[in-house]
C-alpha positions as CSV (number, residue, x, y, z in Angstrom):
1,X,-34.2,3.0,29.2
2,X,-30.6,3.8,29.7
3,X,-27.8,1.7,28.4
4,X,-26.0,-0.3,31.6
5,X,-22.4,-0.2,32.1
6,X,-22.7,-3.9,30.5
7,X,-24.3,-3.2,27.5
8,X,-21.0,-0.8,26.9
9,X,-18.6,-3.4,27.8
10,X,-20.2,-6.0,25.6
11,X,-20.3,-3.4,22.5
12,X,-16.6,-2.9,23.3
13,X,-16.0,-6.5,22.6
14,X,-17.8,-6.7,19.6
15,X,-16.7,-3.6,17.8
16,X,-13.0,-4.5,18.6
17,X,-13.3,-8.4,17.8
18,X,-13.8,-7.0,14.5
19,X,-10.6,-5.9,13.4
20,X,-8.3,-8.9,15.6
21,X,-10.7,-11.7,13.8
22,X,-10.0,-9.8,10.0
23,X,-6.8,-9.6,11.4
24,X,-5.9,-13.1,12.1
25,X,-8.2,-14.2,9.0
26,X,-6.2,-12.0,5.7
27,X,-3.1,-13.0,7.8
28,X,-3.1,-16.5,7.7
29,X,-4.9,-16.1,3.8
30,X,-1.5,-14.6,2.7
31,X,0.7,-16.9,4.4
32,X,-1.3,-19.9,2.5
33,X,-2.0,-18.1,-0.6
34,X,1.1,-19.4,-3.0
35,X,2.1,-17.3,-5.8
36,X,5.2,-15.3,-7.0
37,X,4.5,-12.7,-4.3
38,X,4.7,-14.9,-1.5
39,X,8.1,-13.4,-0.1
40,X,6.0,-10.0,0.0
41,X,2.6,-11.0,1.4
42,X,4.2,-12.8,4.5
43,X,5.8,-9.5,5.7
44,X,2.5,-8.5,5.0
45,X,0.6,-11.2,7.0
46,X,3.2,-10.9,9.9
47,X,2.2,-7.2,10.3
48,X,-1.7,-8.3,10.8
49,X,-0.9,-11.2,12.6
50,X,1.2,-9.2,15.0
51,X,-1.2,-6.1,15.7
52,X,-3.9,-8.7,16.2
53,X,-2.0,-10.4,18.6
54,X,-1.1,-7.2,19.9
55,X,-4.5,-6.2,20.2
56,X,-6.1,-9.0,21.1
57,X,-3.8,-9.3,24.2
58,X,-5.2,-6.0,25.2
59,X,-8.7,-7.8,24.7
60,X,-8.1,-10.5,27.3
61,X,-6.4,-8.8,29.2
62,X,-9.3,-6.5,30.0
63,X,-11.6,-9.5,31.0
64,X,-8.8,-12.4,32.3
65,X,-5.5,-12.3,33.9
66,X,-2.8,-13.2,32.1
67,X,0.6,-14.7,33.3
68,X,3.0,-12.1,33.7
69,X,5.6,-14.1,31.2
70,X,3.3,-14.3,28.5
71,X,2.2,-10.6,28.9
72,X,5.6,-9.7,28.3
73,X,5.8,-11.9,25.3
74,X,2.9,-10.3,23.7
75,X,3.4,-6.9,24.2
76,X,7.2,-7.9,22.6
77,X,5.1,-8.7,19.5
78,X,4.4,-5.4,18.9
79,X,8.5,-5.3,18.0
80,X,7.9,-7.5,14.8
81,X,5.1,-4.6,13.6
82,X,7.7,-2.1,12.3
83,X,10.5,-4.2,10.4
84,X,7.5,-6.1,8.9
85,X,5.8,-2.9,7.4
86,X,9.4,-2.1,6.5
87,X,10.5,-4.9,4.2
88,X,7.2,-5.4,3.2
89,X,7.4,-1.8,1.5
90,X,10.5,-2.4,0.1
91,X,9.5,-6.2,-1.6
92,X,6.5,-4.6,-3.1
93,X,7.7,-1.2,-4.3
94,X,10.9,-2.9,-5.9
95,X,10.2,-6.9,-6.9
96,X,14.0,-7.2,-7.6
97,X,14.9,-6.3,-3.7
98,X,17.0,-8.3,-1.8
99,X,18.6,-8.5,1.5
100,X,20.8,-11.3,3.5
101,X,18.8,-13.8,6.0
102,X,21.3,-12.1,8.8
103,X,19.9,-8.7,7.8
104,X,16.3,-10.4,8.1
105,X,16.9,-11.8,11.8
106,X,18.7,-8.4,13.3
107,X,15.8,-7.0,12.2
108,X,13.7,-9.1,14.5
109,X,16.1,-10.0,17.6
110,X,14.6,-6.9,19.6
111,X,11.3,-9.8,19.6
112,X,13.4,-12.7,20.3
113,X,15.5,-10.6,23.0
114,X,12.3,-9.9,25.0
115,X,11.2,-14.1,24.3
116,X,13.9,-15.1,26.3
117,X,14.2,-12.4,28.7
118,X,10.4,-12.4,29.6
119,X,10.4,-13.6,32.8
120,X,13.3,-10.6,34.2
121,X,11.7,-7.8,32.3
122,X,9.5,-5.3,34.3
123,X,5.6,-5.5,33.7
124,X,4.0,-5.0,36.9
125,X,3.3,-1.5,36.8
126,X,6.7,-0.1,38.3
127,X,8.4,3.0,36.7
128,X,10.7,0.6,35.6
129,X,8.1,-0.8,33.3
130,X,6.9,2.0,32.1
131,X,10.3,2.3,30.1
132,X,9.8,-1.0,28.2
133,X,6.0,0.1,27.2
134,X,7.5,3.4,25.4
135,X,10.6,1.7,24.4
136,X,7.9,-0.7,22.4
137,X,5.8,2.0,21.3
138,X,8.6,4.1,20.2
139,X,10.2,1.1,18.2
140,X,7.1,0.5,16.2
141,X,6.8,4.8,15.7
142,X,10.8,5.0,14.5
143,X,10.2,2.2,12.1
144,X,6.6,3.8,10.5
145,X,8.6,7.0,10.1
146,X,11.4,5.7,8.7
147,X,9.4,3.6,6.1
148,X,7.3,6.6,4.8
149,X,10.5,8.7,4.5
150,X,11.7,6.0,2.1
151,X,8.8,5.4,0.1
152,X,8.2,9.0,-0.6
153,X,12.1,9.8,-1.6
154,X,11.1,7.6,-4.8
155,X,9.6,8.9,-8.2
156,X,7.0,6.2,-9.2
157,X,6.4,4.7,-12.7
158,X,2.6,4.6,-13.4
159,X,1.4,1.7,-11.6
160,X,3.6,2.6,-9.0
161,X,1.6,5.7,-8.2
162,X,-1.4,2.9,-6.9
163,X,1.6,0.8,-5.0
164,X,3.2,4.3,-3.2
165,X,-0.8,5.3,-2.7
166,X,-1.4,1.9,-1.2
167,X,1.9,1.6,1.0
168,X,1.7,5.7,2.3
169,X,-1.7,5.2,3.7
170,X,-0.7,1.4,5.0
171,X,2.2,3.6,6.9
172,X,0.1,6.8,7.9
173,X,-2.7,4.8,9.9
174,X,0.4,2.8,11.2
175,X,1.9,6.1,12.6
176,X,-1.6,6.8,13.7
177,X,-2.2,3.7,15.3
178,X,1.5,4.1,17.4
179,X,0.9,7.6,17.9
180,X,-2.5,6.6,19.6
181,X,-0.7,4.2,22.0
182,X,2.1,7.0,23.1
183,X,-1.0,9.3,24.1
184,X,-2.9,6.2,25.9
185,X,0.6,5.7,27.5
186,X,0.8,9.4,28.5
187,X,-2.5,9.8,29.8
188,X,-3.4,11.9,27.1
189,X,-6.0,9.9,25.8
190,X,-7.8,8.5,28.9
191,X,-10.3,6.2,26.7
192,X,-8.0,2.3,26.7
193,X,-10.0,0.3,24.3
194,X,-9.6,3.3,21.5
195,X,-6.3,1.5,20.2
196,X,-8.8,-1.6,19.7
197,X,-11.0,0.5,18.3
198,X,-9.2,2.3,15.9
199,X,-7.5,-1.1,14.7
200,X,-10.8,-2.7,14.3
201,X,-11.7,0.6,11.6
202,X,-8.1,0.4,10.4
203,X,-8.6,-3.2,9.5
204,X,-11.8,-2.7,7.7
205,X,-10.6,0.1,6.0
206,X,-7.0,-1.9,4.4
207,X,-9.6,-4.9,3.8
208,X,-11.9,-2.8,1.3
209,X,-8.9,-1.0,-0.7
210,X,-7.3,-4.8,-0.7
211,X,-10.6,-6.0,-2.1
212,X,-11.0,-3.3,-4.9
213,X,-6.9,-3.8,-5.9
214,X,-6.2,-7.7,-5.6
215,X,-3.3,-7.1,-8.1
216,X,-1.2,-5.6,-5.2
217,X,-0.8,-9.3,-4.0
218,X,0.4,-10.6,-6.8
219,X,3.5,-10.3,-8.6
220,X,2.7,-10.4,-12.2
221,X,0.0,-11.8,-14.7
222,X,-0.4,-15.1,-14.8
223,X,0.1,-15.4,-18.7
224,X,3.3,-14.3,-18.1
225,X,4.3,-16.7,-15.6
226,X,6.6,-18.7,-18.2
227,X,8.4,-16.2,-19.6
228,X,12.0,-15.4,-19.2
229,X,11.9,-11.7,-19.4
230,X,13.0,-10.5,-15.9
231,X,11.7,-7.5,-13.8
232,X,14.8,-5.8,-14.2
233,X,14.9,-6.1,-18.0
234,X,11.2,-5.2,-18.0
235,X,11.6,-2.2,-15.7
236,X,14.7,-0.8,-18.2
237,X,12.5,-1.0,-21.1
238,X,9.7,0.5,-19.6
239,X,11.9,3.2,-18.7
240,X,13.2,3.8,-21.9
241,X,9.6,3.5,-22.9
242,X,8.3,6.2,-20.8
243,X,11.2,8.7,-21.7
244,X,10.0,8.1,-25.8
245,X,6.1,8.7,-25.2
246,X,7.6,11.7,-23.1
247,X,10.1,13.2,-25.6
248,X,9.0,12.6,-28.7
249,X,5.3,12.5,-27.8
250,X,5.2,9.3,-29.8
251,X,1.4,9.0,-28.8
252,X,0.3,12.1,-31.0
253,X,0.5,9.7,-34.3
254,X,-3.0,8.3,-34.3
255,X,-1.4,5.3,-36.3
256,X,0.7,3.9,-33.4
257,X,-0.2,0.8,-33.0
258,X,1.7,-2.0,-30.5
259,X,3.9,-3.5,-33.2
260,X,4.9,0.2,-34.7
261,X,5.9,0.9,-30.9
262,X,7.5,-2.2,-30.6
263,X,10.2,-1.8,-33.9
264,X,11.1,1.3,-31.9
265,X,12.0,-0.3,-28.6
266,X,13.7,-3.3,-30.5
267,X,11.8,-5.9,-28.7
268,X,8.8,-8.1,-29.8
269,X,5.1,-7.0,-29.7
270,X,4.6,-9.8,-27.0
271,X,7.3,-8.8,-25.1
272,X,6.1,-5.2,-25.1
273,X,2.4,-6.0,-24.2
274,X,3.7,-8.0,-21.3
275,X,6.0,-5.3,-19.6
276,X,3.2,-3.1,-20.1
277,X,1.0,-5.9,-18.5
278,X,3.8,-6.3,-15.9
279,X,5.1,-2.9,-14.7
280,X,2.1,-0.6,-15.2
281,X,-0.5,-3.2,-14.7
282,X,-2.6,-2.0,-17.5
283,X,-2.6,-3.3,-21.4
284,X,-0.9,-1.5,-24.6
285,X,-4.4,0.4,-25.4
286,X,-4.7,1.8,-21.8
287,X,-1.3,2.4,-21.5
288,X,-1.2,5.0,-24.8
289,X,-4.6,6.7,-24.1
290,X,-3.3,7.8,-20.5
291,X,-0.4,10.0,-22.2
292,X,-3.0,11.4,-24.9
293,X,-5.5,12.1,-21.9
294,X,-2.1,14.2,-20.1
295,X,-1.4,16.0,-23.2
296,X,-5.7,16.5,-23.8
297,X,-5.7,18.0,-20.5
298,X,-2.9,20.5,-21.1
299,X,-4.3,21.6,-24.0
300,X,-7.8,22.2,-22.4
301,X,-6.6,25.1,-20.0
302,X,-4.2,26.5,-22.6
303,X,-5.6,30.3,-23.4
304,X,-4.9,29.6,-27.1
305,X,-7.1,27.3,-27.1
306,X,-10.3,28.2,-25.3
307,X,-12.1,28.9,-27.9
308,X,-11.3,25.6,-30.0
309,X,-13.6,22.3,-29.8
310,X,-13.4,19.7,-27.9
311,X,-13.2,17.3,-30.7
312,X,-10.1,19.4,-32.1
313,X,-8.5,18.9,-29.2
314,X,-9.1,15.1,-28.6
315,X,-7.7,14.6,-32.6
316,X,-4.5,17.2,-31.6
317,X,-3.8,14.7,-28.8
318,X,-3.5,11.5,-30.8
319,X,-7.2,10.0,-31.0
320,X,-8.4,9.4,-34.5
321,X,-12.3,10.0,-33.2
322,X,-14.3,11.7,-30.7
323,X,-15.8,8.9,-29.1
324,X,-13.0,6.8,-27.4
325,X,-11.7,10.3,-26.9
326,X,-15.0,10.8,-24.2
327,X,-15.0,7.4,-23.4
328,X,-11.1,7.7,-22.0
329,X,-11.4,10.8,-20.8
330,X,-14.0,10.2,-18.6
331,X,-12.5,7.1,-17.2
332,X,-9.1,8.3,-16.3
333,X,-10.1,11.7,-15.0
334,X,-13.7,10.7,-13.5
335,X,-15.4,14.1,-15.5
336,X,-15.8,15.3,-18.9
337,X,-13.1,16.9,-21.2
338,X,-15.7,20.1,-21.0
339,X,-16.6,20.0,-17.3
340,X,-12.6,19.6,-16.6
341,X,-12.0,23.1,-19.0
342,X,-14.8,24.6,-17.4
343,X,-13.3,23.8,-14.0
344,X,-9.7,25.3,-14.5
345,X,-11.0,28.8,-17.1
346,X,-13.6,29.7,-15.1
């Protein structure tokens, strides 16, 4: 039995239901979620919100007629897409950003310009029109561009490696997603509902990286909530932390311990634990055994040391035994200390 041409269309409506309803649903749960990051998340839930707006217009409009006005007015949604991935970026890669309200709204009067112009501009079709589709598609594409040239200018500390990771791939399958609407637009891709489509995988994709890195939505650790230590204090002293474990390979002394480190920094233990906590998103322990993993692993491919044992190797990078040695290894770098040598001399 063949499939009818309404067993097709009815598929198309589920699969691209999908990705609008998740859409609409993580949207509206980060505009009521409440926490420190709240700023952040709404530039965040005003991306979703609009592409599933965006998208779902596309969905009735396939089925129903819409008004011309209000077909104007949601295709001008697509114009909040790009400043929201934008300062989104920006509020998540630095917590200490800031920008004027004015800045915020210029950002966004391309959207309320085509509100209250709806009724004049051109959306029936004519040539005319076909100026304010790529105008809108072009907007968005600028914007994507623009925001993966900035995030990828900047060096990330450790746990901003997972942050620029999270926000290039958020911008890529944005650039995808606008890229797929100039080729729909220029009859390059003749199949309509793929933009639906694509959003709908695009959705579930974000959802299940969102899902297995919840920390990304918020702004620090709750038990540090009180304190008065600011993020610009705490990214300083990380900083000067990182530059210590780099120059003077502080980690190598299997003695260190979190009040040793702290003397060196001048600040507390407490304080210490928390920036580590707070900028790298991983505690004092982790934070040490990732540097002695770096300095295992240039050891393993060094010719000198090919013939020496692994348990050498693991005590000439800082650990004081062979078992947390494995243990670490294998959780940072996802393989064995003799699997990874094996890789890189053979």
């Amino acid at each position: 039995m063949n499939p009818t041409p309404e067993f097709f269309n009815r598929l198309e409506l589920i699969i691209s239901s999908i990705g609008v309803i998740l859409g609409f649903l993580f949207g509206f749960f980060l505009i009521l979620k409440k926490n420190k990051n709240s700023k952040t998340n709404l530039f965040l839930a005003i991306y979703l919100l609009g592409y599933s707006l965006r998208i779902g217009k596309s969905l009735l409009h396939n089925y129903y007629s819409i008004n011309t006005v209000i077909l104007t007015i949601f295709l001008g949604v697509i114009l909040v897409i790009g400043p929201s991935l934008l300062f989104y970026s920006k509020l998540l890669y630095q917590t200490n950003y800031s920008i004027k309200k004015s800045k915020y709204y210029l950002h966004y009067t391309p959207f309320l310009g085509v509100i209250c112009f709806s009724w004049i501009i051109p959306n029936n079709g004519e040539p005319s029109s076909r100026f304010f589709y790529f105008g809108l598609f072009f907007h968005g594409l600028a914007y994507s561009f623009f925001t993966l040239f900035w995030i990828l200018k900047y060096r990330p500390l450790n746990k901003e490696v997972k942050i620029k990771r999270w926000l290039i791939s958020l911008t890529l399958v944005t650039i995808l997603m606008f890229a797929n609407s100039i080729l729909i637009f220029f009859n390059v891709v003749p199949f309509y509902p793929s933009s639906a489509f694509l959003f709908s995988f695009v959705v579930l994709f974000l959802s299940i990286w969102a899902l297995k890195n919840t920390w990304l939505f918020k702004v620090e650790n709750e038990k540090y909530s009180n304190s008065n230590l600011s993020n610009d204090k705490a990214t300083k002293y990380m900083m000067q932390l990182n530059k210590l474990m780099e120059n003077e390979k502080l980690f190598l002394n299997p003695e260190l311990t979190l009040t040793k480190l702290s003397i060196v920094i001048g600040i507390s233990s407490k304080q210490l634990s928390q920036i580590i906590n707070q900028i790298e998103n991983i505690n004092y322990s982790q934070y040490v055994a990732m540097y002695r993993i770096e300095e295992a692993k240039r050891l393993l491919i060094l010719p000198e040391y090919k013939h020496y044992k692994i348990s050498t190797v693991a005590y000439e990078s800082g650990f004081n035994n062979i078992s947390s040695f494995n243990a670490a290894f294998k959780k940072i770098s996802n393989t064995t200390a003799i699997e990874y040598r094996k890789f890189f001399l053979h």
